[in-house]
N, C-alpha and C positions, 0 to 999 in steps of 0.2 A: 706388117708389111704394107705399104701403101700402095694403092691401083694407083696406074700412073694416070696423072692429069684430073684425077675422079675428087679429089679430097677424102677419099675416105680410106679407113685401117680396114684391110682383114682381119677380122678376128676365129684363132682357134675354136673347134666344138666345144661347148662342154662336154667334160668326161666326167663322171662318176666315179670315184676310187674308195673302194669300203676296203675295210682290215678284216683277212680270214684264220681264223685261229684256227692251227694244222695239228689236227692227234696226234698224238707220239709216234702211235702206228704206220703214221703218211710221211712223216720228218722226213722219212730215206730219201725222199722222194721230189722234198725241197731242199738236200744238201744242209737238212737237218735246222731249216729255220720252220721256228714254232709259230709266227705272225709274219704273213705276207699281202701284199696289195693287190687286189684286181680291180676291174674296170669293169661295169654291164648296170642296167637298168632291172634285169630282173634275174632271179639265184641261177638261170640257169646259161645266160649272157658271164657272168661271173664265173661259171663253172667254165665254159670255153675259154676265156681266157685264160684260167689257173690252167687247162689243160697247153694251151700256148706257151705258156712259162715253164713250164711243169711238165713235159709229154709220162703221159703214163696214169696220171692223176685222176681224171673223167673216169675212168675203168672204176675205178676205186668208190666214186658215188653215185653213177647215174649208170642206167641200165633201159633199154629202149627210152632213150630219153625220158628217165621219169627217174627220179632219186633211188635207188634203191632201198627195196623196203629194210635195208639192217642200217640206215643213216638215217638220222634223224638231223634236223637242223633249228639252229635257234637266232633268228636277226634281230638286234637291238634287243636280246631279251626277251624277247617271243617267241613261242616254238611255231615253225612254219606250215601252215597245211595245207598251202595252195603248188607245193611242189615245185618244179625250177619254174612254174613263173611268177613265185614268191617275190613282190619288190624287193628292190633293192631301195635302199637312200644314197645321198651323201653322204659318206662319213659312216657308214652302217659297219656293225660288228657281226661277223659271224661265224656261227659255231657248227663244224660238221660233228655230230656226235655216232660216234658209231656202235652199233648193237652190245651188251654184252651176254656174253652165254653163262650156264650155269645151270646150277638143279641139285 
C-alpha cells in the first residue's frame, strides 16, 4: 500500500511460519491434521498460536508456562532444552513428542 504523497510502500512484518508435526494423540484436536503451521520466534510464541488455532491444545504441552515434563520437543532435529523459549526458525520443523509409559 502506498503513503500518500511519501513515495514509499508499506511493507507487511515478517512473520515466521514453521511446520508442527501433531501426535496422533493431538489430531482430535486439529480435526485430525497431522502437520500444521504456526507463527512465533520462540516454541513458546508457537505454542500460543497453535493454541489460537487449535483452543484446547496449550493444555496438552505446556503447564505453568514451561512444557510439560511428559513432552519432549525436537526443532530441525534437535532435541530442545531451552524450553518454550526454544528458537524458532524460518521454515523450522517441529516435533511435540509425548512421554511414553511402560514397565
Amino acid at each position: 500500500m502506498k503513503l500518500e504523497g511519501a513515495g514509499l510502500t508499506r511493507v507487511r512484518p515478517f512473520v515466521l511460519m514453521a511446520t508442527v508435526v501433531i501426535p496422533a494423540l493431538l489430531r482430535k484436536l486439529t480435526n485430525g491434521q497431522d502437520r500444521v503451521t504456526a507463527s512465533g520466534r520462540n516454541l513458546g510464541q508457537v505454542v500460543a498460536d497453535l493454541e489460537r488455532q487449535f483452543p484446547g491444545l496449550r493444555e496438552h504441552l505446556v503447564e505453568d508456562d514451561e512444557l510439560k515434563p511428559s513432552v519432549a520437543v525436537s526443532i530441525d532435529g534437535e532435541m530442545g532444552m531451552a524450553g518454550v523459549l526454544e528458537p524458532v526458525r524460518e521454515n523450522s520443523e517441529i516435533f511435540f513428542i509425548p512421554a511414553i509409559g511402560g514397565g
